[in-house]
C-alpha positions as CSV (number, residue, x, y, z in Angstrom):
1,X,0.0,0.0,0.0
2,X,1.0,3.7,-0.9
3,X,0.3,4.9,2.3
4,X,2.1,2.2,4.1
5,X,5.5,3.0,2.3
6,X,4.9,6.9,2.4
7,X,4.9,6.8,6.4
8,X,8.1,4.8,6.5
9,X,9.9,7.6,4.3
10,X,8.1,10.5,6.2
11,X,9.0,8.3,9.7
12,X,12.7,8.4,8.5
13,X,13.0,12.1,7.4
14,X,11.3,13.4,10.5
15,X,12.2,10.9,13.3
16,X,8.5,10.6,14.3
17,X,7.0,7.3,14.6
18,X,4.9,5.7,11.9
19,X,1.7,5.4,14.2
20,X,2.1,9.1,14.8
21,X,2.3,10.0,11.0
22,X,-0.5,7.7,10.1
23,X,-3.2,9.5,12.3
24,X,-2.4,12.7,11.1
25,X,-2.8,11.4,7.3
26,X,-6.1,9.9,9.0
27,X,-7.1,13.2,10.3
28,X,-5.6,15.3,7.4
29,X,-8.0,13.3,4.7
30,X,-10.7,13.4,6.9
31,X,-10.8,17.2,8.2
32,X,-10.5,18.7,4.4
33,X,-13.0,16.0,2.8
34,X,-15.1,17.8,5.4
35,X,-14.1,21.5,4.6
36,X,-14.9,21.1,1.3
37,X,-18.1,19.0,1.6
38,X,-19.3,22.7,3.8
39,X,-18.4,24.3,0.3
40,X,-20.5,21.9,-1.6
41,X,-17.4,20.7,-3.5
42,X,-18.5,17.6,-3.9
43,X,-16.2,16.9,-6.6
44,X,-13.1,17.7,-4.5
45,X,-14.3,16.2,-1.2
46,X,-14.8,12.6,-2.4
47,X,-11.2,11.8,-2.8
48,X,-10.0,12.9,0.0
49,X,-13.1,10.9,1.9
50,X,-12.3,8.1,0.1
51,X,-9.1,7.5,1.2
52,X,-9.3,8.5,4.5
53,X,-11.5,5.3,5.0
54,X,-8.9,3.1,4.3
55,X,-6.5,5.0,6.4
56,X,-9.0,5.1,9.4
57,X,-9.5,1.1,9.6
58,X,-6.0,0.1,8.6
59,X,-2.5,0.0,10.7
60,X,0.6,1.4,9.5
61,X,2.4,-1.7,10.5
């Protein structure tokens, strides 16, 4: 998985653990599919929903 790999290379650049990194990528998705469903974007907002499902029910490790 994509996401998997990216929090290994964002765990070694910033020395943060990749539990830590993966929640924020959680939340990240999560709190602008939800900004921009407010704006009735609802063409922008389904991506970023969609993959913070994934994210939300998966662990990095």
């Amino acid at each position: 998985m994509l996401a998997r790999r990216y929090c290994r290379l964002m765990a070694a650049e910033t020395g943060l653990d990749e539990d830590t990194i993966w929640e924020w990528g959680h939340l990240e998705r999560v709190s602008t599919g939800l900004y921009l469903l407010s704006l009735d974007a609802e063409d922008l907002d389904r991506p970023f929903l969609r993959t913070a499902e994934p994210l939300g029910v998966t662990a990095p490790r």
